[in-house]
N, C-alpha and C positions, 0 to 999 in steps of 0.2 A: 803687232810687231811690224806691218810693213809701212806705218808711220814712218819717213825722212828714211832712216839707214837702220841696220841689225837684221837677223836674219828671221825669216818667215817660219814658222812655227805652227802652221794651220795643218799639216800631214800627220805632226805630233797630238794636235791637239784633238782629232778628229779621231786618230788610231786611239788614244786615251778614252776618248768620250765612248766608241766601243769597248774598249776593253773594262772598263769599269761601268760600263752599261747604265750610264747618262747622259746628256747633254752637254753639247759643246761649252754652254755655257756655264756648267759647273766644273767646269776644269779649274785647276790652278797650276800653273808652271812656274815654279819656281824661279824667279829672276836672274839670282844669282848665279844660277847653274843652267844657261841660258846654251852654255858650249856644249855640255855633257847632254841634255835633252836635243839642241839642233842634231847630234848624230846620230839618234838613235831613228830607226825610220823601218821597226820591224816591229811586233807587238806582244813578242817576246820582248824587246830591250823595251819596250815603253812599260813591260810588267816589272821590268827590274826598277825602274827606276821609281814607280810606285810603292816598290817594297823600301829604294832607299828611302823614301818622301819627301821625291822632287818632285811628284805629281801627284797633285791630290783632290779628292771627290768635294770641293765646296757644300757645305749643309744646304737643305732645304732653305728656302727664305720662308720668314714666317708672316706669315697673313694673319694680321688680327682680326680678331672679331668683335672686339673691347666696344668700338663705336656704335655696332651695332645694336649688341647687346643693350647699350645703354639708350638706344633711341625705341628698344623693344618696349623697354621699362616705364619708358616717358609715357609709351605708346600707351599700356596697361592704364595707366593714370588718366588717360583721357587727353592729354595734349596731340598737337597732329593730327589732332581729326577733323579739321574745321571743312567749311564748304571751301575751299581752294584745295584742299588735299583730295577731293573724291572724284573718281572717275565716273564709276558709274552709278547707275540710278538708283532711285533710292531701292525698286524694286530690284534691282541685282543683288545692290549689296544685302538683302534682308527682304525676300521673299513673303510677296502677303500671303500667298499660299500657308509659308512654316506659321507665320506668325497664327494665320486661319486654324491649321491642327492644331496649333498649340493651344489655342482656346478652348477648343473643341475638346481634348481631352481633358483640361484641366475641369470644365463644366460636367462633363461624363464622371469623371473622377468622384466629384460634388456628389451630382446625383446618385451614383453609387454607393456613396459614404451616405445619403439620405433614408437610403430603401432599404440598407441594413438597420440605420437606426430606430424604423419603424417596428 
């Protein structure tokens, strides 16, 4: 409001943002009633005026997760993975160590399954 001319609004907007316990930025002041909100400058009148609803608590903005989701999905399939996408090495991403056990148990396993069969 301190754009060109009309009166500042920031004492309203601030006592509001407490008292309804958010951010300045989810305020709404009602335009129209621009005279009846300028005098109020207590947080008591900033509550009355809340219950008339010349000031009110803006919703959450909502953050999607649509895109991502959907680049998770690409992901599953195999796309995005190419050599331009990878930071690190091959042994970061896929440890020869795990891949080492995993052998190892799966031969152990074998052999286990062999010595019963006997």
């Amino acid at each position: 409001r301190a754009r060109g001319m009309g009166v500042s609004l920031r004492l309203q907007k601030r006592l509001a943002a407490s008292v309804l316990k958010c951010g300045k930025r989810k305020i709404w002041l009602d335009p129209n009633e621009i005279g009846d909100i300028s005098t109020a400058n207590s947080r008591n009148n900033i509550r009355k005026l809340v219950k008339d609803g010349y000031i009110i608590r803006k919703p959450a903005v909502v953050h999607s997760r649509a895109r991502a989701l959907r680049r998770l999905e690409a992901k599953r399939k195999g796309r995005h993975t190419g050599t331009g996408k990878r930071k690190g090495t091959r042994d970061a991403r896929l440890p020869t160590k795990t891949l080492w056990i995993r052998r190892q148990r799966v031969l152990r396993r074998l052999l286990r399954k062999y010595r019963e069969a006997k």
